[in-house]
N, C-alpha and C positions, 0 to 999 in steps of 0.2 A: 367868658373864658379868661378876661384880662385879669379877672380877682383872682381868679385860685392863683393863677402867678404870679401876681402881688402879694399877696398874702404871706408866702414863704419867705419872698425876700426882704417885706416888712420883717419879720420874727426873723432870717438872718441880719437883719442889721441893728435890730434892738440886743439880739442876743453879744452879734460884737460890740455895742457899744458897752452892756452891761462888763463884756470880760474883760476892755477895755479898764472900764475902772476897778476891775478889782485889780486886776494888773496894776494900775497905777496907785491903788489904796495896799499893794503888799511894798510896791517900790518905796513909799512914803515911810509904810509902816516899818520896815528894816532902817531906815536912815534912823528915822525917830528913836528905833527900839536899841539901835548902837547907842547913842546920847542918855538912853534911858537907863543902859545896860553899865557903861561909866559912869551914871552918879546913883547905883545902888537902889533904882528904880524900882527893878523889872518885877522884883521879891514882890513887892508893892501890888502889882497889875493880878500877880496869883492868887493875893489873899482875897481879891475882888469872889473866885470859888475857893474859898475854904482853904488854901495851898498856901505856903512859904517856897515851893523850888519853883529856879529861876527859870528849864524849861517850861513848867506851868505858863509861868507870867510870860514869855515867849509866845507858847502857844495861843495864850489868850489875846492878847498883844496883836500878835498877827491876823486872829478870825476876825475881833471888831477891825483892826484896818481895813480888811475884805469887804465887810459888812460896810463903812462909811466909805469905798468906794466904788460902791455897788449902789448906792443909793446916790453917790454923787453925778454918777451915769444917768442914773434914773430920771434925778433930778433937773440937771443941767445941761440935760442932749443938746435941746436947742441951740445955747449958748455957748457952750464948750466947743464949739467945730473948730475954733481958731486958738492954736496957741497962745499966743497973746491973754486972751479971752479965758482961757481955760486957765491959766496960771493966777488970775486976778481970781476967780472964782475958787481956785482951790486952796488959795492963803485966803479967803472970806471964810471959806467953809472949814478949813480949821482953825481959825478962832470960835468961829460957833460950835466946835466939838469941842475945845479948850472951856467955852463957858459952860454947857453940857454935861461933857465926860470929868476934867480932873475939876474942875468948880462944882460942881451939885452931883450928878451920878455918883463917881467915885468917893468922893469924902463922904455920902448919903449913905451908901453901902456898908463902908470902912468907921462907919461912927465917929467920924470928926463933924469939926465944922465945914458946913458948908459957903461956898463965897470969898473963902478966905484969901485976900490979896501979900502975900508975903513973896521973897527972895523963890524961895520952890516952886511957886506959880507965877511967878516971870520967867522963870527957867523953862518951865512947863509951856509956856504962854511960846517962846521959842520953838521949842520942838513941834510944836502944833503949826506955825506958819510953816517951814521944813516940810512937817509930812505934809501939808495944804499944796505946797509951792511943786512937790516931786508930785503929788498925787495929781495936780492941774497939767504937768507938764508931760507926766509917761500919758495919762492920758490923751491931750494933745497931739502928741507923736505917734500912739499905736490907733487911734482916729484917722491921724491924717495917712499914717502906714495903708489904711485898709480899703481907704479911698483911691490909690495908687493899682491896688492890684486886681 
């Protein structure tokens, strides 16, 4: 008897942690996509599908945020239960989506170089710890929210 009621509140609490982080991966992804959106970015993130408009790159923008914190959930349940904790982990994990996304994916896609360490990717390199640092900490807080109620 004790599984079948485990069982659900297993799969509710994985399910909060997963909305947890996307929660905290759209929190990230809006700060980030303001910075990206003043220095003439966003145009950028559309041509990723075929697009020049800047809701495109918006759109797109925000799904992979989703997506990287849905998987930072996934990832880092264990370790993420503490503030603190979760904030160190989510500026690691995005530098790892900085070397990832705008170092290899993106320029791979876009027919540049890949790697390339200039002024735009130190800029870039910024925005990535931002969304890592919001994404470590909404998630954080709507963890620790859910553990309260």
């Amino acid at each position: 008897m004790t599984t079948a009621h485990t069982a659900p509140a297993a799969t509710s609490a994985w399910l909060t942690r997963l909305v947890a982080g996307i929660i905290g991966g759209l929190a990230g992804g809006l700060m980030f996509g303001v910075l990206m959106q003043m220095m003439g970015m966003i145009g950028m993130v559309a041509m990723l599908v075929g697009s020049s408009s800047v809701v495109i790159g918006w759109l797109v923008h925000l799904a992979i945020s989703a997506f990287i914190g849905a998987t930072f959930a996934l990832i880092f349940t264990r370790w993420a239960a503490r503030i603190p904790v979760a904030l160190l982990l989510g500026a690691g994990y995005g530098i790892v989506w900085w070397v990832l996304g705008a170092l290899l994916i993106m320029p791979a896609r876009l027919g540049m170089p890949v790697f390339a360490i200039n002024m735009t990717a130190a800029m870039s390199l910024m925005g990535h710890l931002i969304y890592g640092l919001v994404l470590g900490l909404v998630y954080g807080l709507v963890q620790h929210r859910s553990h309260k109620d």
